[in-house]
C-alpha positions in Angstrom: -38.7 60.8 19.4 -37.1 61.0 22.6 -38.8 58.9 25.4 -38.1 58.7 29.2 -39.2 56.3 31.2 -39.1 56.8 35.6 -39.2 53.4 37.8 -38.7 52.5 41.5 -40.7 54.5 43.3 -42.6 53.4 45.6 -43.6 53.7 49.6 -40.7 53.7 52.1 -40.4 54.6 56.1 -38.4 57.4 56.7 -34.7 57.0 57.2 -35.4 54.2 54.4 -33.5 54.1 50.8 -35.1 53.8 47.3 -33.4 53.9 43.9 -34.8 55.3 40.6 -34.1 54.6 37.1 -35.2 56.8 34.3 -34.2 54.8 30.8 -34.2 57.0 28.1 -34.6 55.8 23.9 -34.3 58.3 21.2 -31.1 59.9 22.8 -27.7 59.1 24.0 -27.7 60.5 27.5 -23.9 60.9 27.6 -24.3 63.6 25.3 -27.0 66.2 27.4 -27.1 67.1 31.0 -29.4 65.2 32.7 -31.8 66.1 36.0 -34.2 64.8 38.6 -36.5 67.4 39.5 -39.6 66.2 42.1 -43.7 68.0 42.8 -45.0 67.8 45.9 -49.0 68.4 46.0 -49.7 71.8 46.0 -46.1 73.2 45.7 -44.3 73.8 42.3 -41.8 71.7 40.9 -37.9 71.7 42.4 -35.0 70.6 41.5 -33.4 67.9 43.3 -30.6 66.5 41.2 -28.3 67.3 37.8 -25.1 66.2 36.2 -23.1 67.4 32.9 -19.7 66.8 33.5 -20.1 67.8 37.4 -22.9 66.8 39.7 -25.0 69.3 41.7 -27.9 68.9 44.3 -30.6 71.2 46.2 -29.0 71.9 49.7 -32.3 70.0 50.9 -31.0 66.5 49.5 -27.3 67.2 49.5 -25.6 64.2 51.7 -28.2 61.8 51.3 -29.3 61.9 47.8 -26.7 61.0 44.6 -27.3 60.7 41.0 -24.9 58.7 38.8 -25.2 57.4 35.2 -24.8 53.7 33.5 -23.7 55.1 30.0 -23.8 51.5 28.7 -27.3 51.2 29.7 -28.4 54.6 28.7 -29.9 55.0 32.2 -29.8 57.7 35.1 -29.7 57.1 38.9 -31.5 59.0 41.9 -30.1 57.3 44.9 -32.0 58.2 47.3 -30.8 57.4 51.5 -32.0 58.8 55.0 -35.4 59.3 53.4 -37.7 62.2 55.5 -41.8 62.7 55.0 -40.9 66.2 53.3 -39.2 64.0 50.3 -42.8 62.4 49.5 -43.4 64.3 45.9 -43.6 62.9 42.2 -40.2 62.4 40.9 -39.6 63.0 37.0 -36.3 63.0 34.9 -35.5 65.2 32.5 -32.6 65.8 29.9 -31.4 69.0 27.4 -28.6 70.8 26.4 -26.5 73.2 28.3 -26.0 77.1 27.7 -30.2 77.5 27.6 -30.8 78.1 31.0 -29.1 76.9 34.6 -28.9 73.5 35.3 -31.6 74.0 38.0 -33.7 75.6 35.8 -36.9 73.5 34.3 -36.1 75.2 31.1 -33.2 74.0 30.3 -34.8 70.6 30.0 -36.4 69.5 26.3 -37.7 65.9 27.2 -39.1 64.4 30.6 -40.5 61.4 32.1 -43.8 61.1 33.1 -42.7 60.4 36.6 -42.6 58.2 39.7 -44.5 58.5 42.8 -42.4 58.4 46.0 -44.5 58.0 49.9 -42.5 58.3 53.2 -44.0 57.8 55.7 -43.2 58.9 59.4 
């Protein structure tokens, strides 16, 4: 069974930098496209983040956000810089296959994490 695991979140001033990790067991994430998507309270969950063989971001976090992978480690990267109170959501990580649905699209994504909380505050 697949399993993703979220870590590093956590509370940060804005203009501040955090990095998440999302581990994965139970598939090789060199083989899917991989995404961070984030849920703020009462708003419906975005995408922030993908890569297949290209990487693509929400105009919102393009410039200061960049997600990268450790192959080795079977582990994906949010880096996340220039942090602003509007990024404050939960942050999960998700992976599937391509040719479902758009990359940006939660339903092209089979497994996710259970997510991580990320605060700025102002």
């Amino acid at each position: 069974q697949v399993q993703l695991v979220e870590s590093g979140g956590g509370l940060v001033q804005a203009g501040g930098s955090l990095r998440l990790s999302c581990a994965a067991s139970g598939r090789t994430f060199s083989f899917y496209a991989v995404g961070w998507f984030r849920q703020a309270p009462g708003k419906e969950r975005e995408f922030v983040a993908g890569s297949t063989g290209t990487r693509y971001y929400a105009d919102s976090v393009k410039g200061r956000f960049t997600i990268s992978r450790d192959n080795a480690k079977n582990t994906v990267y949010l880096q996340m810089n220039s942090l602003k109170p509007e990024d404050t959501a939960v942050y999960y990580c998700a992976s599937g296959r391509l040719g479902i649905a758009p990359m940006t699209s939660s339903r092209l994504y089979d497994s996710w994490g259970q997510g991580t909380q990320v605060t700025v505050s102002s």
